[in-house]
N, C-alpha and C positions, 0 to 999 in steps of 0.2 A: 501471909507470914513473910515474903521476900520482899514485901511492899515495906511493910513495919520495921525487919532489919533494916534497910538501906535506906533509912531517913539520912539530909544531907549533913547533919550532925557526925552520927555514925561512921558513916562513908567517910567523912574526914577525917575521921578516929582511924579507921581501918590502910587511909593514905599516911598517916604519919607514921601508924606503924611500919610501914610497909617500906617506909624512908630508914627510917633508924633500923629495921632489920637489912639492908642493902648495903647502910654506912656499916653496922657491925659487921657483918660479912665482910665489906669489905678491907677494916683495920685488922680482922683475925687470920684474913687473906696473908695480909702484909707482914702480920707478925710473926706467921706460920714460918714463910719464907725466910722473913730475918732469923729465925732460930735454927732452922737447917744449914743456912747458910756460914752463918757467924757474924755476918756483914749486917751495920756497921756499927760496931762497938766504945766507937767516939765519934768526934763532933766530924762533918766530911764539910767540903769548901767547894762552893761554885764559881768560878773564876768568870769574868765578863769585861771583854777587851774596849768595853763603851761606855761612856757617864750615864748616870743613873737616869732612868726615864723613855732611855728606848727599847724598842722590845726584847730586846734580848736578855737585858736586866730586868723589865718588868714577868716576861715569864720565867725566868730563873727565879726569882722571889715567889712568885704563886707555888710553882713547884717546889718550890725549897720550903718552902712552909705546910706545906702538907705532907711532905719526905719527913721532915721534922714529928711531926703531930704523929703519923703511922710508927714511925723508930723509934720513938723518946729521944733522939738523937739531937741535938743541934745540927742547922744545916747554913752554914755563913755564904753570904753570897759577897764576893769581892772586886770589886772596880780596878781592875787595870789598866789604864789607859795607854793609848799609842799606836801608833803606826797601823793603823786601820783594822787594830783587834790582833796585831800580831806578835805584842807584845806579850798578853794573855797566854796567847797560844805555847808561843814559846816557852809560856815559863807551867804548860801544863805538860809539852814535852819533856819536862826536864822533873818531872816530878814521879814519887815512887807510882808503878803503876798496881795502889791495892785499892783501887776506887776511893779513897778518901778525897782527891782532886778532881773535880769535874771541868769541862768549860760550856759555857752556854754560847751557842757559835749563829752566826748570820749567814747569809749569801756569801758575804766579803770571806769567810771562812775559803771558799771555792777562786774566789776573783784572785787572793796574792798571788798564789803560785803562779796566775797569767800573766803576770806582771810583772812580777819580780824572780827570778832565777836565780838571786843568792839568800832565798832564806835562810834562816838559822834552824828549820826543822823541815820537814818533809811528811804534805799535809795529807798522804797516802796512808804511808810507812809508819808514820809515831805515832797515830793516834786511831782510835776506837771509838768507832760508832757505837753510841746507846741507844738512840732516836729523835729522827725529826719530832718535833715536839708541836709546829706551826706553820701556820703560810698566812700570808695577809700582801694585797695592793698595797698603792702608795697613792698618795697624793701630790698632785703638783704645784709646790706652793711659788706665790707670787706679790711682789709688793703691791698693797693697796695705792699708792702712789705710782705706780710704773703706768696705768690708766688702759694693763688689757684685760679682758674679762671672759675670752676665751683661749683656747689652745690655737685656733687659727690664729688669732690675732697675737698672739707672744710669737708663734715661726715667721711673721708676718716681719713683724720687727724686726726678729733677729739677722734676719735675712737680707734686709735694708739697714741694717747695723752689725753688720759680720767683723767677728772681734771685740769689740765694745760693748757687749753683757757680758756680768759673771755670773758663775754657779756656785753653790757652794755647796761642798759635799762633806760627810763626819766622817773623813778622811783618806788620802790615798789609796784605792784600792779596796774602799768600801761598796758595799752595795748603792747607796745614793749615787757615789762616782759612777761604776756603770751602769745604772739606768741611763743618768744625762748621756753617756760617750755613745747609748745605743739612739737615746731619741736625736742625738747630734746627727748620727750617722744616717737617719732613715729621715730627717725632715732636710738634711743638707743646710744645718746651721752651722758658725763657730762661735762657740761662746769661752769665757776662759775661765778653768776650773780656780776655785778658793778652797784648800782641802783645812778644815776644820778640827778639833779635838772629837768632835760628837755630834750626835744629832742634833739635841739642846742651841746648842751654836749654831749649827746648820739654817736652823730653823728662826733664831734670833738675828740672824745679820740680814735674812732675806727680808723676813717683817720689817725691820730697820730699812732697808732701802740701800745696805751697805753691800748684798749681791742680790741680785733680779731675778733668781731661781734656785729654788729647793724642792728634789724629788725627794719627799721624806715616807717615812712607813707609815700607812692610814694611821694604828694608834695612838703615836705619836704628835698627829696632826690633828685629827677630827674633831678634837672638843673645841680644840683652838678656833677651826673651824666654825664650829656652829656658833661658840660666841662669838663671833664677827672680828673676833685680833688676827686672824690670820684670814687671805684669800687663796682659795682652791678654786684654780678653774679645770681641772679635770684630775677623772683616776684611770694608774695602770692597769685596771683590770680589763677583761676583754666585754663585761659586763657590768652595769651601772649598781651602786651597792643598794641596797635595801633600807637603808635608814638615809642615803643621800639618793632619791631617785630623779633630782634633776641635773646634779653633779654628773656633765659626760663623759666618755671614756676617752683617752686621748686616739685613741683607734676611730673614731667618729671624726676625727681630723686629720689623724694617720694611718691608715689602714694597714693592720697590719702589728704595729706598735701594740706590745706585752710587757709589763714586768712584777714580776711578782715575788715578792721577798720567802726566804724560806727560815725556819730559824730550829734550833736542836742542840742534844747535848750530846760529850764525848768525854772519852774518859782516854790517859795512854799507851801507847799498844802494850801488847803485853797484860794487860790487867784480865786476872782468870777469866774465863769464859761464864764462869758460875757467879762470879759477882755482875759481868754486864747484862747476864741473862734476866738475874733477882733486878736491877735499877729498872732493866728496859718494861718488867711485869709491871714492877712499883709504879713505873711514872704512866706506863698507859691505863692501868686502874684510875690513876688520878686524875688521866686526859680524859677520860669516862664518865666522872662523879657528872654532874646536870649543875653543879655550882660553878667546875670550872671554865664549864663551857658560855655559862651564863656571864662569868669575869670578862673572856675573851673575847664574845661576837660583838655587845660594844664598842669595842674598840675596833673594828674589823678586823678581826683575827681567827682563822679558823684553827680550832684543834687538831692536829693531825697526829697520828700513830705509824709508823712504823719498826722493824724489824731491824734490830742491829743492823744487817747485812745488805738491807733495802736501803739503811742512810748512809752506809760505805757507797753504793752504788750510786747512789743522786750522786754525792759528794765529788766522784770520780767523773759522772758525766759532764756535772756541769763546770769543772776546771777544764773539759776538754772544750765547750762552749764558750765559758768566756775567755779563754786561750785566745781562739779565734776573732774575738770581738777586738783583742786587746792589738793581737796581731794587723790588724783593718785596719786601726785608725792606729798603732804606731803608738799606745801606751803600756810604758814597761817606767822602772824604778834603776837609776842607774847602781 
């Protein structure tokens, strides 16, 4: 009789249901909470301090889209560009804090304040963790004309040409920025930075041959990658990826050499506790769903979940880490 049920017919029948009873759960989840709560009753805005295409916009759109779909709500994801995502920011400081403002934040979120000492906001104090949302390496991109084809062979040069490579980074005080001022620091190169609008550019002037290095975020690179328009001769990870397993790590040339991008959403301080509580549930249910995990590993990008209070904490550390970096090599914003 259990032979006869569980023909693989059936068993598919019994895995679909088993899918759409998971998804209902889970949007009855979501609506339960939206009705307790009140939140959110119009349309809410995701702010993203970078051109459309790098991660921090691409997973602001994933989850804006599925924030949407659970609330009947419209969820606008908005490009602000500037000053290494600090533009964004500040204009999320400066907004009412009843969760209808969001920002989708990067590493470079943590890097200003080590840099710069006259913000316009205070990236402690104004603002509210909802949660890391991400992590993903980078890759190190490099012009197919430049004629190196590993990570030894680029310090190689640089080394022998001190001064006379550029970088280029999607902006002062971006993440890309300090990855390079750290691989600068630990390979004892000087290269000279080209702070850019975005990743997009980042990533077009190195192809170009117009700067000779771009540490960009894997998803942003990979595909580029595997079609053959862009060269990768190694990733930040401390480990080789899974879909690139002959791609080395630069730690294979630099021992020692990490970097690893993080990305998450915030909302401004002040904003009730019971609203960041209801986003941080909503968005880790969605970091959960198997679709959107399946969107992200692609790209090399892992889902990550945390705790309001766990991404005030990264947040906090790691401005005390790149303080330090910034402090070393003598990069600040006058």
């Amino acid at each position: 009789m259990l032979a006869t049920l569980f023909t693989p017919l059936r068993f598919k029948n019994l895995l679909l249901l088993a899918s759409v009873g998971a998804f209902m759960l889970c949007s009855n989840t979501l609506a339960q909470a939206q009705s307790s709560v009140g939140y959110p009753n119009k349309p809410v805005k995701i702010l993203v301090g970078f051109t459309p295409g790098g991660v921090p916009d691409i997973s602001a759109r994933l989850i804006g889209q599925k924030l949407s779909e659970a609330w009947g709500q419209a969820v606008v994801v908005e490009n602000r560009l500037g000053a290494g995502g600090n533009i964004a920011a500040q204009a999320l400081a400066n907004a009412a804090p009843d969760g209808y403002t969001l920002l989708s934040v990067s590493s470079a979120h943590a890097v200003a304040p080590a840099i710069n000492p006259k913000l316009p906001f205070n990236p402690l104090k104004d603002f509210s963790g909802i949660s890391l949302t991400a992590t993903g390496p980078a890759l190190v991109i490099v012009p197919a004309q430049l004629g190196v084809k590993t990570m030894a062979e680029f310090i190689a040069m640089a080394k022998s040409k001190p001064g006379q490579l550029f970088y280029s980074s999607s902006g002062v005080g971006s993440g890309a920025h300090f990855a390079v001022e750290l691989l600068k620091a630990q390979a004892g190169i000087d290269l000279v930075h080209v702070p850019l609008k975005g990743i997009p550019e980042g990533l077009n002037e190195t192809i170009a041959g117009r700067t000779q290095l771009f540490i960009s975020p894997y998803a942003s690179a990979v595909q580029l990658v595997k079609e053959g328009k862009a060269r990768a001769i190694a990733v930040t990870s401390t480990q080789r990826m899974p879909d690139m397993p002959d791609m080395p790590t630069v730690a294979e040339a630099l021992p020692g050499y990490k970097w690893v991008f993080w990305y998450g959403l915030l909302a401004p301080s002040k904003t009730p506790k019971n609203i960041i509580d209801k986003l941080n549930a909503d968005i880790a249910a969605i970091l959960r769903q198997p679709e959107m995990r399946q969107r992200l590993t692609p790209m090399g990008i892992d889902a990550a979940i945390s705790t309001p209070e766990e991404f005030d904490k990264l947040i906090a550390e790691e401005i005390a880490v790149f303080t330090r970096i910034a402090q070393s090599a003598q990069i600040k914003i006058d």
